[in-house]
C-alpha positions in Angstrom: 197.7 2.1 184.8 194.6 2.3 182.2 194.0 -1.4 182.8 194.2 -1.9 186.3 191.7 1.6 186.2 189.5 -0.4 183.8 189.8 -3.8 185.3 186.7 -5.2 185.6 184.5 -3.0 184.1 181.9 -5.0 181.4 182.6 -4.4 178.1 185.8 -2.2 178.6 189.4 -3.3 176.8 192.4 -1.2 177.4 194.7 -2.0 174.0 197.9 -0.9 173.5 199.6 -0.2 170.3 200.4 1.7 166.9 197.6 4.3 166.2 197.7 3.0 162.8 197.0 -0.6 164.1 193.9 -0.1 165.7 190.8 -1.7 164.2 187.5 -1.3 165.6 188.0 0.9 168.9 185.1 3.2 170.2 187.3 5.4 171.5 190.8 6.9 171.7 192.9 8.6 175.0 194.2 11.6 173.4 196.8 13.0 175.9 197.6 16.1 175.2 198.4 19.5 175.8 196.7 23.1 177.4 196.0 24.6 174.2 195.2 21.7 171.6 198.2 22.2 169.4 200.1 19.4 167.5 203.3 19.3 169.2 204.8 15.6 169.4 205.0 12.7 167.1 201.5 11.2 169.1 199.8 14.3 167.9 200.9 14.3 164.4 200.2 10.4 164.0 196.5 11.0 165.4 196.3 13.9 162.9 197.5 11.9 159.9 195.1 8.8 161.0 192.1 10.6 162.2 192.3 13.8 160.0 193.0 17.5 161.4 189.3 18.7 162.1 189.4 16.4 164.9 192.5 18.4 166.7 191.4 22.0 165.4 187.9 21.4 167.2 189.3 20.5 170.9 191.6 24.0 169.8 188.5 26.0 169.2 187.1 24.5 172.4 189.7 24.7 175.2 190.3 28.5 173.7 186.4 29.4 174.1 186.2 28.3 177.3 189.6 28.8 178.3 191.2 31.7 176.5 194.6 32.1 175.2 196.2 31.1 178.6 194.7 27.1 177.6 193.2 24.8 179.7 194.6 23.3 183.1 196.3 19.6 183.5 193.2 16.9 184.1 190.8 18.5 182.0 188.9 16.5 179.4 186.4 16.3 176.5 184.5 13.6 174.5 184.5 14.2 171.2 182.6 12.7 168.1 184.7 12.5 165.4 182.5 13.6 162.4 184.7 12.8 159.7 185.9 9.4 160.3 187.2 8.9 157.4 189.4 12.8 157.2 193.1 11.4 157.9 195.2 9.2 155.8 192.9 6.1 156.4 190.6 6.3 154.2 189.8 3.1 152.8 192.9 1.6 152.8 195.4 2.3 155.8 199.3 2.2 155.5 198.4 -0.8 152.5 196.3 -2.9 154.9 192.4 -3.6 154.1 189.9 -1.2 156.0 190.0 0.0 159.3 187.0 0.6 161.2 188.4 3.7 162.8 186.8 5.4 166.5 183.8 6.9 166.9 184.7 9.1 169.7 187.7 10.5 171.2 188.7 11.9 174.6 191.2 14.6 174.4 193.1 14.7 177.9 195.3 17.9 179.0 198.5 15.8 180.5 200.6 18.8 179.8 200.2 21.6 181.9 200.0 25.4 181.1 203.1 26.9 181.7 201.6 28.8 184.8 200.6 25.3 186.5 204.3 24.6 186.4 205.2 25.8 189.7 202.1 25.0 191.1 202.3 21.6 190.0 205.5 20.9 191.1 204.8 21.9 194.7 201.9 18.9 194.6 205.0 16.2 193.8 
């Protein structure tokens, strides 16, 4: 779906792969859920190879604009990751030379609150 989306469009590249394979990307798709919690093996891989500052800031933010009930499906932020280098590769990753790792990420809310369930599943 991301490249027909992105077909077209100058300078865009839709790559598909291991997290730990990417080498030079601006920016990741982070799909993920209402309240910015680690809670599949995507999450924890983007933890381990971007560091855990990254997912505790989009926490602090859906919750202080949000609350505890979390954000709703289709919301989104761009993120700067300020500590590139924070997850497991720094310097050398998985025993390969350097990564240039992401600038920027964009964390996506694909998982709905559990109170957009019903609502959600009218829509389908």
């Amino acid at each position: 779906v991301a490249r027909s989306h992105f077909a077209g469009i100058q300078g865009v590249e839709v790559v598909q792969g291991l997290v730990e394979e990417i080498d030079g990307a601006d920016c990741l798709i982070w799909p993920g859920n209402s309240h910015g919690i680690a809670a599949s093996g995507l999450d924890a891989a983007l933890v381990r190879f971007l560091g855990p500052s990254v997912l505790e800031h989009v926490s602090a933010c859906i919750n202080s604009e949000f609350g505890e009930g979390g954000a709703s499906a289709g919301n989104a932020w761009l993120q700067k990751i300020e500590e590139p280098h924070g997850g497991s590769n720094a310097g050398s990753a998985f025993g390969t030379s350097y990564r240039r790792l992401p600038s920027h990420i964009v964390y996506t809310v694909v998982f709905p609150r559990s109170r957009d369930g019903p609502r959600l599943a009218l829509i389908a």
